[in-house]
Backbone as numpy.savetxt, mean C-alpha at the origin, in Angstrom:
# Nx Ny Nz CAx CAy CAz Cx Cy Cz
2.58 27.09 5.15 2.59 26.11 6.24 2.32 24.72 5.67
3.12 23.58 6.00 2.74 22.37 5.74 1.68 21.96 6.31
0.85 21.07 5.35 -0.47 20.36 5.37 -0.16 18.97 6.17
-1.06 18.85 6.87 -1.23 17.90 8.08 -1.88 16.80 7.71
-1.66 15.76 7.31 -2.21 14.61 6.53 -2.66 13.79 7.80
-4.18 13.42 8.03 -4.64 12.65 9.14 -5.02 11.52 8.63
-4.69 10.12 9.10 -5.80 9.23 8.95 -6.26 9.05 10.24
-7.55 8.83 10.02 -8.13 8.26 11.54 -9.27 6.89 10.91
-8.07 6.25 11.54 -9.06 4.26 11.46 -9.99 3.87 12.32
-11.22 3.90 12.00 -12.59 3.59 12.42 -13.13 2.24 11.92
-13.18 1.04 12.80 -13.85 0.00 12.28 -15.58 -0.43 12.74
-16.40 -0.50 11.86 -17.93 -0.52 12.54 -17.69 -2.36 11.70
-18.09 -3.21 12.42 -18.81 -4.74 12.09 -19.90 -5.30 12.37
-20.55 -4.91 10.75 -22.11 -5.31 11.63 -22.38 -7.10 10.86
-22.51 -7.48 12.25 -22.24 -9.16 11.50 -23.27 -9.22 12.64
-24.55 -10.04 12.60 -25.44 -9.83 10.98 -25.82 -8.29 11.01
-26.36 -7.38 10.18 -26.27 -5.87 9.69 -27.36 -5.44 11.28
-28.43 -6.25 11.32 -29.53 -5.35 12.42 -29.14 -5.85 13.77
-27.77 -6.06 14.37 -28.05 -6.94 15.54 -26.83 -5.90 16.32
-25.97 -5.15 15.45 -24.58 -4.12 16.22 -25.37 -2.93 16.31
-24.91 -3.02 17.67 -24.34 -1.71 18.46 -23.27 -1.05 18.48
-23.49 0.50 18.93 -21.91 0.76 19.01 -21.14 0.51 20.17
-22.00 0.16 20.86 -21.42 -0.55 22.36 -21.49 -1.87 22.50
-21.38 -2.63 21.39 -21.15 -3.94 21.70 -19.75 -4.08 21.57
-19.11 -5.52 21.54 -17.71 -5.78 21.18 -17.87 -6.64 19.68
-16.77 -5.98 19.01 -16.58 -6.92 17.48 -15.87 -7.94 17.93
-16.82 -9.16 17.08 -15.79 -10.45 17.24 -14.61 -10.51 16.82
-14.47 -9.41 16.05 -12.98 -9.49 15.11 -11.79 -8.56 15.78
-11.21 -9.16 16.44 -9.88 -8.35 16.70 -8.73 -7.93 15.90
-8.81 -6.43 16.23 -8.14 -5.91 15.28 -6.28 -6.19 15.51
-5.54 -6.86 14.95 -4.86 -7.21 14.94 -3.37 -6.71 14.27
-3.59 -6.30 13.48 -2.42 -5.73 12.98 -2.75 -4.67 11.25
-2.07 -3.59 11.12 -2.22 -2.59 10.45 -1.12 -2.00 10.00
-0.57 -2.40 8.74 0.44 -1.54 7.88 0.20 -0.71 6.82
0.80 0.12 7.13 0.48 1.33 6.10 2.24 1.61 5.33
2.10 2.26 4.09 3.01 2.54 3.24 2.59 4.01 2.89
3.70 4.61 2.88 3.24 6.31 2.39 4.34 6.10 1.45
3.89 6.41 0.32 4.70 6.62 -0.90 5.06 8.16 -2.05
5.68 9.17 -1.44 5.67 10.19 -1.88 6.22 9.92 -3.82
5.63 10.43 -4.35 6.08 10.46 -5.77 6.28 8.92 -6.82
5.43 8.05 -6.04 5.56 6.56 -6.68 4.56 6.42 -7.95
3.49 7.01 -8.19 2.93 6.83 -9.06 1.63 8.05 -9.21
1.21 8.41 -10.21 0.14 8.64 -10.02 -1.14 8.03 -10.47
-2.48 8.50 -9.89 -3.77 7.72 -9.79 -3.59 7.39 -11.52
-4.46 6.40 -11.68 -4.42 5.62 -13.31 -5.50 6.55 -14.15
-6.37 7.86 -13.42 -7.55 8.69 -14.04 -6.49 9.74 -14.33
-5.16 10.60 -13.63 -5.43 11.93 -13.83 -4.19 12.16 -15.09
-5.12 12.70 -15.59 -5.01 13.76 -16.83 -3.61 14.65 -16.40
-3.74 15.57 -15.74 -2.22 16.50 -15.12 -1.66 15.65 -14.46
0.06 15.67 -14.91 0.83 15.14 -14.26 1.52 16.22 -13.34
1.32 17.09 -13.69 2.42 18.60 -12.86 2.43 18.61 -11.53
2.09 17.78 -10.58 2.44 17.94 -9.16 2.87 16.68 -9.06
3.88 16.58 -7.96 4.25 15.38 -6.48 2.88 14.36 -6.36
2.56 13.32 -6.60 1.28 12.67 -6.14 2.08 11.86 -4.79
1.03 11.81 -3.97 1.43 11.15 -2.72 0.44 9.71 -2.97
1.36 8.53 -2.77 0.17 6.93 -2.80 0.36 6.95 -1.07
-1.06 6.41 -0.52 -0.68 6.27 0.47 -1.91 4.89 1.07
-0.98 3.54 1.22 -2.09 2.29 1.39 -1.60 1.78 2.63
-2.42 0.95 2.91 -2.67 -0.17 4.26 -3.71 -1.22 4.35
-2.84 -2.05 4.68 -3.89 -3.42 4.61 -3.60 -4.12 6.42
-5.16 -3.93 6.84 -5.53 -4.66 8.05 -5.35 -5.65 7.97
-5.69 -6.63 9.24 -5.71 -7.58 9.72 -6.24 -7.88 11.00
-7.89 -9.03 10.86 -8.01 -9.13 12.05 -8.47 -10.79 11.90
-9.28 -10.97 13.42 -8.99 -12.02 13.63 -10.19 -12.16 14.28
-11.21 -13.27 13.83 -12.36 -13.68 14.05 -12.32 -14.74 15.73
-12.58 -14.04 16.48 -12.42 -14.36 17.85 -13.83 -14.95 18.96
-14.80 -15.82 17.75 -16.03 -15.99 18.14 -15.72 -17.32 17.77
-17.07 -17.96 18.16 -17.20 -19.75 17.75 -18.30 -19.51 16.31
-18.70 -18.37 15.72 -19.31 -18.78 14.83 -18.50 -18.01 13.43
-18.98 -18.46 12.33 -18.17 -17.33 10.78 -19.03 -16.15 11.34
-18.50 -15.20 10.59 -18.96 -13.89 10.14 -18.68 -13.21 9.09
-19.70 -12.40 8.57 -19.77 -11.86 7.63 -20.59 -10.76 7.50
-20.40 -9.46 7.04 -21.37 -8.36 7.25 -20.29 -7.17 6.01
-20.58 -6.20 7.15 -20.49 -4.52 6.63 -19.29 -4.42 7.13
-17.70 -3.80 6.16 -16.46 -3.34 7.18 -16.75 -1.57 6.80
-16.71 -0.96 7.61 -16.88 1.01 7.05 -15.72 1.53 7.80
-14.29 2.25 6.81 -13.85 2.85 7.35 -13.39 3.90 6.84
-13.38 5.01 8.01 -12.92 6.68 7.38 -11.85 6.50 6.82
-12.63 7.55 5.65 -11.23 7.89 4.53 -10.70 9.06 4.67
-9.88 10.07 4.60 -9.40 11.44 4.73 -10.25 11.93 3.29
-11.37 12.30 3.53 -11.93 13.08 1.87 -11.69 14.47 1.83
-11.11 15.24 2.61 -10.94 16.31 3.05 -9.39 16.65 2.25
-8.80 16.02 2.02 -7.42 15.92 1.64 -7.21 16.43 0.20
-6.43 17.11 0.25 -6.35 17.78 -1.50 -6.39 16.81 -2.87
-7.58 16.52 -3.64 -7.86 16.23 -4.65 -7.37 14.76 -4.81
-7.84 13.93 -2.97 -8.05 12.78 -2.53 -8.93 11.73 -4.16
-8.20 10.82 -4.36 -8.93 8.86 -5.18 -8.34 8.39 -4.73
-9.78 7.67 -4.54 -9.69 6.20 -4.01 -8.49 5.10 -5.60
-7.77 4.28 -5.03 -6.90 3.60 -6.22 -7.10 2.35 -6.13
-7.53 1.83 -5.36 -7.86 0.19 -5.12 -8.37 -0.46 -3.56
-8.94 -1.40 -3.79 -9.88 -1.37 -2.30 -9.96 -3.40 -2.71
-9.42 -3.78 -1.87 -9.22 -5.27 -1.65 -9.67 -6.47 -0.68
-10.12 -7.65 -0.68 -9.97 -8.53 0.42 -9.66 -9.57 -0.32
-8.74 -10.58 0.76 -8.59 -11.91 0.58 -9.25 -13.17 0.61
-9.09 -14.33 0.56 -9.61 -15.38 1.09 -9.45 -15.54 2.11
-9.73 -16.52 3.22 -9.74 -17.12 4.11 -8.36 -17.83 4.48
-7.54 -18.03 3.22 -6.03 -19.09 3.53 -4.94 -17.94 3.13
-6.01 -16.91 2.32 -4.70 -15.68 2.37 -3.93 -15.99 0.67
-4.44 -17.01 0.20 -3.77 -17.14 -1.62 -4.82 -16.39 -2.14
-5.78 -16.05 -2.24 -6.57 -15.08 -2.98 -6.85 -13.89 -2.65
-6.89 -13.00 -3.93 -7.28 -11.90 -3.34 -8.27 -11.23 -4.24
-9.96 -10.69 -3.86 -10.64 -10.23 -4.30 -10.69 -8.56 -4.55
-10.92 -8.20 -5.55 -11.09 -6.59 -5.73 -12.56 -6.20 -5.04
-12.69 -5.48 -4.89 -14.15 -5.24 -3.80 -14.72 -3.84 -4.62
-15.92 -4.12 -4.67 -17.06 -3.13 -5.04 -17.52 -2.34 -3.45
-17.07 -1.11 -3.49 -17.33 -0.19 -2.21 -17.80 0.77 -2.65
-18.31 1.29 -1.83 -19.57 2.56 -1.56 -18.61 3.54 -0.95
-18.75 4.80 -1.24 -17.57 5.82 -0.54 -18.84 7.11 -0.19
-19.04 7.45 1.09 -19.86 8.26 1.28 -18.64 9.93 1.50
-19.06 10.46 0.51 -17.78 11.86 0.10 -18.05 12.76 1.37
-19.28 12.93 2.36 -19.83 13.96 3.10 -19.08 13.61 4.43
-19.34 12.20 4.63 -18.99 11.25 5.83 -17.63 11.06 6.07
-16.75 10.96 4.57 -15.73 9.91 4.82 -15.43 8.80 4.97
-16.37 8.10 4.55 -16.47 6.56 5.14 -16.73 5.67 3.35
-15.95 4.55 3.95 -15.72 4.05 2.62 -16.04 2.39 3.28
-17.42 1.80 2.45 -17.85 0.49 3.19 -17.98 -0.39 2.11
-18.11 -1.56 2.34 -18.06 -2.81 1.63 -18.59 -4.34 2.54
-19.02 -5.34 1.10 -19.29 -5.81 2.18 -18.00 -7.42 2.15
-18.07 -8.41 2.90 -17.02 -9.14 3.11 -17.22 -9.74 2.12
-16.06 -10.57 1.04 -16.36 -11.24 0.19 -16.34 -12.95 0.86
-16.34 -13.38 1.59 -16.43 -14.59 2.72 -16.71 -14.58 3.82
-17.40 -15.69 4.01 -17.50 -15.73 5.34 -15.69 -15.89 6.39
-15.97 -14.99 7.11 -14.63 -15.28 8.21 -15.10 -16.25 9.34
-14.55 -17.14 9.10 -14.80 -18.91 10.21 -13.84 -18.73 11.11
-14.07 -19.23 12.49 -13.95 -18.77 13.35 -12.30 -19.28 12.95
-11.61 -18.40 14.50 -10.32 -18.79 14.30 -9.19 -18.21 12.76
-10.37 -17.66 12.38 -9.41 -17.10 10.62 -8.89 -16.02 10.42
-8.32 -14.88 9.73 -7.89 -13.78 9.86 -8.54 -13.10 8.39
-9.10 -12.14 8.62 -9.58 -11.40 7.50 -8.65 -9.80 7.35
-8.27 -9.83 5.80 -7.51 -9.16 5.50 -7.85 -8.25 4.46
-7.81 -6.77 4.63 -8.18 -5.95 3.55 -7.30 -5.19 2.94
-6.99 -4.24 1.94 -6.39 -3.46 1.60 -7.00 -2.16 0.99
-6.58 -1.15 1.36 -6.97 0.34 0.41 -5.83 1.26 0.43
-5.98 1.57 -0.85 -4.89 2.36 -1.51 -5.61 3.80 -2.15
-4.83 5.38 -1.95 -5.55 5.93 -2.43 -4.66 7.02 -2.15
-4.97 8.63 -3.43 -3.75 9.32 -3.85 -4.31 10.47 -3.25
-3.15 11.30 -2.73 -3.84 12.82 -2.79 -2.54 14.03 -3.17
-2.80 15.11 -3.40 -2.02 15.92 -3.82 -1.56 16.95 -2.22
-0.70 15.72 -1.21 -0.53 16.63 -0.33 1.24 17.43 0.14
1.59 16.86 -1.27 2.96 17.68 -1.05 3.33 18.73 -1.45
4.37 19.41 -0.58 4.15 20.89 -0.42 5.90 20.80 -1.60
5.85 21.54 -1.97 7.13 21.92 -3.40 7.67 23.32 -3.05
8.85 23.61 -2.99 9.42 25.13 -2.90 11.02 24.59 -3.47
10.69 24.86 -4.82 12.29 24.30 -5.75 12.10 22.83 -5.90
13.65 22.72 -5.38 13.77 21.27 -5.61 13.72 20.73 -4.46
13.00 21.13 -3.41 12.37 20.44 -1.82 11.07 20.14 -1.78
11.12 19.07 -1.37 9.39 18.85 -1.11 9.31 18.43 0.04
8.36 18.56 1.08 8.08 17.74 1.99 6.44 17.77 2.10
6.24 17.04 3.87 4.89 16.75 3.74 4.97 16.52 5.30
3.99 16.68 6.03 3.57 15.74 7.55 2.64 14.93 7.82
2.67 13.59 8.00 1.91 12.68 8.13 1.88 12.33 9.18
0.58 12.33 9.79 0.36 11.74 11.31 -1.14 10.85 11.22
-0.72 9.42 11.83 -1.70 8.72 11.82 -2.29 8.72 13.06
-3.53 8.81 12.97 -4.32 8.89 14.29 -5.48 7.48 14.78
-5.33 6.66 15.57 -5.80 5.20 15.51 -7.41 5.49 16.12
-8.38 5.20 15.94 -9.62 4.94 16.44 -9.93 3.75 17.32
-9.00 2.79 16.97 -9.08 1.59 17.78 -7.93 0.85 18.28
-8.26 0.06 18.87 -7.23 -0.72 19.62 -6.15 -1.76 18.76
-5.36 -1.44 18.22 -4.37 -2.23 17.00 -3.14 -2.97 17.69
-2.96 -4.41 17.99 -2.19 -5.03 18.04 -0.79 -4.95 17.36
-0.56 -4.04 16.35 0.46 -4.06 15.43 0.22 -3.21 14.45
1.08 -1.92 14.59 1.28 -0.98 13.67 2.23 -0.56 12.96
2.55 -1.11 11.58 3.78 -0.62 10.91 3.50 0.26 9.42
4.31 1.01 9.98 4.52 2.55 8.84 5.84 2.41 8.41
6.11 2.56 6.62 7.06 2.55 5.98 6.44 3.20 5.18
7.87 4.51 5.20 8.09 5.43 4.08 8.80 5.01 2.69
8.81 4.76 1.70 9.35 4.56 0.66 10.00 6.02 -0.12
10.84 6.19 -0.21 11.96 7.43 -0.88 11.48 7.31 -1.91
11.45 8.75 -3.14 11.44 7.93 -4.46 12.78 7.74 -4.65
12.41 7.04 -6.08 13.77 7.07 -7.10 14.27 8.33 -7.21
15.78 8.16 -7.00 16.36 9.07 -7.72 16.47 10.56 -7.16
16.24 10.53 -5.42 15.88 11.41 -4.73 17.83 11.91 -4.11
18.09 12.99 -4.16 19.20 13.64 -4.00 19.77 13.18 -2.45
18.62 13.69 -1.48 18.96 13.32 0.22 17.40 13.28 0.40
16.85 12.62 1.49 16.19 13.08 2.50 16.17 13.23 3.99
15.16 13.54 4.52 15.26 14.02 6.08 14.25 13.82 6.46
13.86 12.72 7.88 12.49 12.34 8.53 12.98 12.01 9.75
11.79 13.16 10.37 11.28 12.96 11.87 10.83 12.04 12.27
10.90 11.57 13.25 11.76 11.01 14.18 12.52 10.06 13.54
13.32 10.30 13.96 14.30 9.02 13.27 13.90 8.09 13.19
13.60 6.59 12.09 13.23 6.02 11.64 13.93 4.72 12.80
13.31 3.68 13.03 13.89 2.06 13.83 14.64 1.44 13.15
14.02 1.60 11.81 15.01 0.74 10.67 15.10 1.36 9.72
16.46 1.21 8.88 16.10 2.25 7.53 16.84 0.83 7.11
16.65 0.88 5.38 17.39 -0.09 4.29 17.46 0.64 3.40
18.15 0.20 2.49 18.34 0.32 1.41 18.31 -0.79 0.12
17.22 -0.72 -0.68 17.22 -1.45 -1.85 18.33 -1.37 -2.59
18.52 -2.71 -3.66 19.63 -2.65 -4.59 19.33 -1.27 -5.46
18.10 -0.34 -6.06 18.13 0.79 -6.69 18.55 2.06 -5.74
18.63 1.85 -4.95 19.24 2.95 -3.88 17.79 3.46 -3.41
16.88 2.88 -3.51 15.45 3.90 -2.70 15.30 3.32 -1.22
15.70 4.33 -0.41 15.54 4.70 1.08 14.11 3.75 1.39
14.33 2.99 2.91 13.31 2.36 3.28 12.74 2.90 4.79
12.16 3.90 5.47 12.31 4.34 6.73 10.97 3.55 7.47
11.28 2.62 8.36 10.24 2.05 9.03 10.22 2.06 10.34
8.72 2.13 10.62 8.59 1.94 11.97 7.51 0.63 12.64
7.78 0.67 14.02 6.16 -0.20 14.49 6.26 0.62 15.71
4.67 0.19 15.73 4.25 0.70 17.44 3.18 -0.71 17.94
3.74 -1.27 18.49 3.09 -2.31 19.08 1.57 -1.78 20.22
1.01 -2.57 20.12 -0.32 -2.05 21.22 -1.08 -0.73 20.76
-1.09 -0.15 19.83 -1.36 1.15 19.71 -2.84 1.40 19.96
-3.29 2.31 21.08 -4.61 1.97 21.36 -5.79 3.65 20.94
-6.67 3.49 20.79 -7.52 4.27 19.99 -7.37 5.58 20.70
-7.17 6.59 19.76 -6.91 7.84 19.85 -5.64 8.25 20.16
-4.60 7.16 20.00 -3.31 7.33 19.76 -2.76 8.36 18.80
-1.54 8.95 18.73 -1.39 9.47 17.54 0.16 9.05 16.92
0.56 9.09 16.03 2.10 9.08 15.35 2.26 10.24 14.61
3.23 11.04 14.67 3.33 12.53 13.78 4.91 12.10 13.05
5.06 12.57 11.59 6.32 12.40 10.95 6.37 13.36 10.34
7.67 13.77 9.68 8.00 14.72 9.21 9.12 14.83 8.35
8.62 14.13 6.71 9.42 13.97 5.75 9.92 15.20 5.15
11.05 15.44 4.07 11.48 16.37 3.01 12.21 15.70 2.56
12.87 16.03 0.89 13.72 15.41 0.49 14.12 16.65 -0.79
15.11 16.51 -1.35 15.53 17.25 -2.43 15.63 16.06 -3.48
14.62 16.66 -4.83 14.87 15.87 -6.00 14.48 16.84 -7.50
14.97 16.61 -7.89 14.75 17.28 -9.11 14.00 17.01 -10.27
13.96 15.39 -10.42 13.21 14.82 -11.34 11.71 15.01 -11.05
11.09 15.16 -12.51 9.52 15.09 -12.35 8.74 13.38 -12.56
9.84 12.88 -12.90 8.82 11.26 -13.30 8.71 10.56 -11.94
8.21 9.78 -11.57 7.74 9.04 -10.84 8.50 8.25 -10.58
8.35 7.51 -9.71 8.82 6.04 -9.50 8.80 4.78 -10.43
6.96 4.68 -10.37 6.73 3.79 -11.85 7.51 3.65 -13.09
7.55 5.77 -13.20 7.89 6.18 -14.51 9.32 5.68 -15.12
10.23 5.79 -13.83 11.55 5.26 -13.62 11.80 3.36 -13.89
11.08 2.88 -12.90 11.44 1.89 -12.87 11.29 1.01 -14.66
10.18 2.14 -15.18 9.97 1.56 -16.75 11.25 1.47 -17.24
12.21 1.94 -16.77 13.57 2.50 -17.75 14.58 1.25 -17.06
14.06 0.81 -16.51 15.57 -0.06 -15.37 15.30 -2.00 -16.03
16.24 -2.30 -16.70 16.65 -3.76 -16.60 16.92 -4.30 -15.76
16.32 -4.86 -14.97 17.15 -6.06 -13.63 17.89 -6.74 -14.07
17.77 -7.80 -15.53 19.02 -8.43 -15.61 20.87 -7.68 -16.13
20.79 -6.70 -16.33 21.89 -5.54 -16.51 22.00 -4.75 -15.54
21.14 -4.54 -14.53 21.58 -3.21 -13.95 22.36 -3.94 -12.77
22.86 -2.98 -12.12 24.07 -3.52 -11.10 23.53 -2.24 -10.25
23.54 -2.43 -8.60 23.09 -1.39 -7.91 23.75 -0.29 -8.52
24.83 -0.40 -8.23 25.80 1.04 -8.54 25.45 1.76 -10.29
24.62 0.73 -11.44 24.75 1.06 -12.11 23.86 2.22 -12.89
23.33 3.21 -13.69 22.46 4.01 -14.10 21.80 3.14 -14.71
20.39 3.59 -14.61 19.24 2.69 -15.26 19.06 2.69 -16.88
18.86 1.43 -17.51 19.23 1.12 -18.45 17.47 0.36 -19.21
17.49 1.21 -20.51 16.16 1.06 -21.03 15.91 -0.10 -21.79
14.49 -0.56 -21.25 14.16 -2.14 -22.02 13.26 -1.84 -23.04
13.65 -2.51 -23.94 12.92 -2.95 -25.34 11.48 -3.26 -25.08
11.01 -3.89 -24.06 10.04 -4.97 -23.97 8.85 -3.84 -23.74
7.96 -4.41 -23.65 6.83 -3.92 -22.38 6.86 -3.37 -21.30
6.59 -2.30 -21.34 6.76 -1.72 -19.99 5.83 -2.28 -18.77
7.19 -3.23 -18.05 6.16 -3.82 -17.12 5.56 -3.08 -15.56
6.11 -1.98 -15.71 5.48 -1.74 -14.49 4.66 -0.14 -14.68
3.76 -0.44 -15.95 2.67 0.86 -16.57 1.50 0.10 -15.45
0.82 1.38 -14.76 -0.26 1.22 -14.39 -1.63 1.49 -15.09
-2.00 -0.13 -15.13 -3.82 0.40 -15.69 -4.51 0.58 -14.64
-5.98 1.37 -15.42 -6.82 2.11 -14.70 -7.42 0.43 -13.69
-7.38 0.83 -12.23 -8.00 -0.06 -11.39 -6.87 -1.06 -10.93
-5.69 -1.00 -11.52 -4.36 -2.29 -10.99 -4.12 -1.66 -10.07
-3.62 -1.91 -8.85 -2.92 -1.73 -7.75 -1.58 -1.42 -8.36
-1.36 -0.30 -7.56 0.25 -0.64 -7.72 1.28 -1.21 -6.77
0.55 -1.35 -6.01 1.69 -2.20 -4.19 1.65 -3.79 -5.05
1.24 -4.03 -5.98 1.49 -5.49 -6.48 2.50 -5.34 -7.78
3.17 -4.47 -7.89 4.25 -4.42 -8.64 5.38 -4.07 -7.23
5.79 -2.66 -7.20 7.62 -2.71 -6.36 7.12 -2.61 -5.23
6.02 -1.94 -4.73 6.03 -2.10 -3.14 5.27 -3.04 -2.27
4.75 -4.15 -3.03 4.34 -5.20 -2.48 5.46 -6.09 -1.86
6.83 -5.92 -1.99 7.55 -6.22 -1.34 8.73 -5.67 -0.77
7.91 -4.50 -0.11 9.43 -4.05 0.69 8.80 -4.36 2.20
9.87 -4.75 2.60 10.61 -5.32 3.88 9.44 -6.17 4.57
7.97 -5.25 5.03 7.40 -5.95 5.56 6.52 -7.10 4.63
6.25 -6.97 3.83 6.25 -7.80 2.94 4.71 -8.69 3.12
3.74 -7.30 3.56 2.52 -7.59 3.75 1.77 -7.85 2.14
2.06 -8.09 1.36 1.31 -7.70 0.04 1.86 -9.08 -0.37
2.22 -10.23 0.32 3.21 -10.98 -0.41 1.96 -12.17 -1.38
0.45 -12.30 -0.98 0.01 -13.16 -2.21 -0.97 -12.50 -3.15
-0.06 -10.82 -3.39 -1.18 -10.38 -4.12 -0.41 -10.81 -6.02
-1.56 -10.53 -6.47 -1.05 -11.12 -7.88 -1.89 -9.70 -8.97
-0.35 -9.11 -10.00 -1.18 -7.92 -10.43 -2.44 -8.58 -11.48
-3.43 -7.69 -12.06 -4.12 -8.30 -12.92 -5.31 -7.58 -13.20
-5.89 -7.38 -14.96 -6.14 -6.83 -15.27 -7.60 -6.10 -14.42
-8.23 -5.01 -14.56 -9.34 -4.28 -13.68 -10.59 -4.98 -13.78
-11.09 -5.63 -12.94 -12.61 -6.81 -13.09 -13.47 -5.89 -11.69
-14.55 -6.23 -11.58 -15.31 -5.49 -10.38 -15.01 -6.74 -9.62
-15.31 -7.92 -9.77 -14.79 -8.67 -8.46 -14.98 -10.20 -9.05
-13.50 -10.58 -8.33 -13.54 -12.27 -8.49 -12.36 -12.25 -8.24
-11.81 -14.26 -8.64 -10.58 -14.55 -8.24 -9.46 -14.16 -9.23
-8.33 -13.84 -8.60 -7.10 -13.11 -9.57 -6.49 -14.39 -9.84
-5.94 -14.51 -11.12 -5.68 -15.66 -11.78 -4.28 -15.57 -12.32
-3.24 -15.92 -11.29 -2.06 -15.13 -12.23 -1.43 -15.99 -13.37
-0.49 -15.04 -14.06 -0.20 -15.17 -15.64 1.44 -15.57 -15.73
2.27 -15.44 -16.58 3.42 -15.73 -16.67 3.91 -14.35 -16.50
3.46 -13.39 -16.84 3.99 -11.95 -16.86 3.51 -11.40 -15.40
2.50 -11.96 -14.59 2.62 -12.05 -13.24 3.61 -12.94 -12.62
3.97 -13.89 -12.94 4.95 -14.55 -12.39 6.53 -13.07 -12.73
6.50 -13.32 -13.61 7.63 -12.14 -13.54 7.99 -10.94 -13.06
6.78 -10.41 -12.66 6.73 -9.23 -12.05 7.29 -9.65 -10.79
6.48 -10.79 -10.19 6.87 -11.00 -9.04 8.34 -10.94 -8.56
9.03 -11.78 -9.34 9.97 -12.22 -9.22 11.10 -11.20 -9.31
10.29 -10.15 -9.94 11.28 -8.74 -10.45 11.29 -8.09 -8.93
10.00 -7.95 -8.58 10.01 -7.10 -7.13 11.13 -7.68 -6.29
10.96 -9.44 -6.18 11.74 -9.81 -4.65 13.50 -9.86 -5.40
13.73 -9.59 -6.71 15.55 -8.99 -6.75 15.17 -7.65 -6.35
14.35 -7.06 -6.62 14.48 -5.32 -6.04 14.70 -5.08 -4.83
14.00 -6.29 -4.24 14.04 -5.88 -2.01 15.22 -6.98 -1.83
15.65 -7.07 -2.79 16.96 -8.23 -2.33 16.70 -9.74 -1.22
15.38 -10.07 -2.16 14.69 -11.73 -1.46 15.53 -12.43 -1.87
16.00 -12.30 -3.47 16.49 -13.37 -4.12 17.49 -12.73 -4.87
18.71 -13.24 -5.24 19.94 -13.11 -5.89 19.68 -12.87 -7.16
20.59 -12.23 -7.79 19.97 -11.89 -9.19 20.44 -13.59 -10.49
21.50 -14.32 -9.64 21.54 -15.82 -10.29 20.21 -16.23 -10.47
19.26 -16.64 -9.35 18.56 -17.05 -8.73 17.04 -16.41 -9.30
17.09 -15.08 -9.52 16.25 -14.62 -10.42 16.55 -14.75 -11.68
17.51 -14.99 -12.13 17.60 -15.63 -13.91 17.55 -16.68 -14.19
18.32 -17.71 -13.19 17.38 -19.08 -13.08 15.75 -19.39 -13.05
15.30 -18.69 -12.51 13.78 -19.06 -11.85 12.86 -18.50 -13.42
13.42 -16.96 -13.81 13.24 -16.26 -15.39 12.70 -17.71 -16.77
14.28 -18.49 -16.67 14.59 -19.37 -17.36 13.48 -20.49 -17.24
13.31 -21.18 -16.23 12.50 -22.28 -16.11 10.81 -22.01 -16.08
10.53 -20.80 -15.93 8.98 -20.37 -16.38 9.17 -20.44 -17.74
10.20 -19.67 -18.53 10.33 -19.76 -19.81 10.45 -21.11 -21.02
């Protein structure tokens, strides 16, 4: 029987820590919530066995400080720890204008489920505070060359804006997902984009999906994209191996939504910058961050591939 993958989003804000209730109201309205399920995109930067399907599966909130004063406190929210041989992969907040983005030192209680931190700024009134967590589990089911999985998100609170995008891997034969998807795309590498929103989605809501796909390959996404030239490859063309650096190897603690899926479609990840593993401060990007970047938005087809060899050229 396929495994039932739950998230359930719980937000507690204790701004200042001794003064919340659970019956008070948070100043922060929860505002909008995208999530990415990424079957076979990478695996965690710790594990040792590669022999199964790893599932990435991230989302980065958004809310909105709806008081006359800043705030700043405790954000705690359930993690699925229950989930087959569940890590945590990266845990994030921004600045205040949304160009920075801090790595965050969090506390993960394994009994509870709950994974807390505290704000790296004050949120001034009127501002939007933005987080991200990313994190792997081994929940796909394999029989040959089929895999699937069921993911159903379950909301705890009241969310202004909910978008879920499935990412295909590379190199995947067909797939097949319940309910039919609002939008599907297709990238110039041919990887399937299936998205949805649910506007208003209010606590104890649920969304149920129901992916499979036939593929045969064991490498990854990452593993793949190491092999692909953007300036040679042509959609239609087979991926073609670079000399250079493999720019899209994950180190232990890098995100990986700041390499290819920081920009698909919704394009919530758009001022993250990759960079090497620090416990916390400002990300400082590099010239080989500039390139990455620039590699992702020819992949989601932002920018022309002229236009990306121009832009190549003049950093250079």
């Amino acid at each position: 029987m396929k495994r039932i993958l739950i998230i359930s989003i719980i937000l507690w804000f204790v701004i200042p820590l001794d003064s919340f209730t659970a019956n008070s109201e948070s100043p922060l309205k929860f505002e909008e919530l995208s999530i990415q399920v990424m079957p076979e995109y990478s695996y965690h930067p710790k594990d040792t066995k590669k022999n199964h399907p790893p599932l990435l599966i991230g989302y980065q909130g958004t809310f909105l400080n709806t008081s006359n004063e800043a705030q700043q406190g405790m954000m705690k929210i359930p993690i699925p720890t229950g989930l087959k041989d569940i890590q945590i992969g990266f845990v994030a907040d921004y600045s205040s204008d949304l160009s920075e983005m801090y790595e965050i030192e969090y506390e993960l209680d394994q009994d509870k489920g709950i994974i807390s931190w505290k704000t790296t700024n004050d949120i001034l009134p009127g501002d939007f505070y933005k987080f991200v967590i990313e994190f792997y589990s081994n929940e796909i089911q394999e029989h040959s060359n089929t895999k699937s999985f069921d993911y159903t998100f379950k909301s705890f609170a009241n969310i202004g804006l909910v978008n879920i995008t499935f990412l295909e891997p590379l190199k995947t034969e067909s797939t097949v997902i319940k309910p039919a998807p609002e939008t599907h795309q297709e990238n110039p590498y041919g990887m399937n984009m299936f998205m949805y929103q649910i506007p208003g989605m209010k606590a104890g809501e649920e969304q149920s999906y129901q992916l499979s796909y036939k593929r045969s390959l064991s490498n990854t996404t990452v593993e793949l994209m190491n092999q692909i030239d953007p300036n040679k490859a042509e959609k239609s063309a087979e991926p073609k191996k670079v000399e250079s650096t493999e720019l899209y190897m994950v180190i232990g603690g890098v995100s990986v939504f700041c390499l290819l899926s920081a920009f698909i479609i919704i394009v919530f990840f758009k001022n993250r910058i990759p960079k090497k593993p620090i416990k916390k401060g400002k990300v400082q990007p590099t010239q080989q961050d500039e390139n990455l970047i620039l590699r992702n938005k020819l992949i989601q087809g932002e920018i022309s591939k002229e236009a990306y060899e121009q832009q190549v050229r003049k950093m250079n």
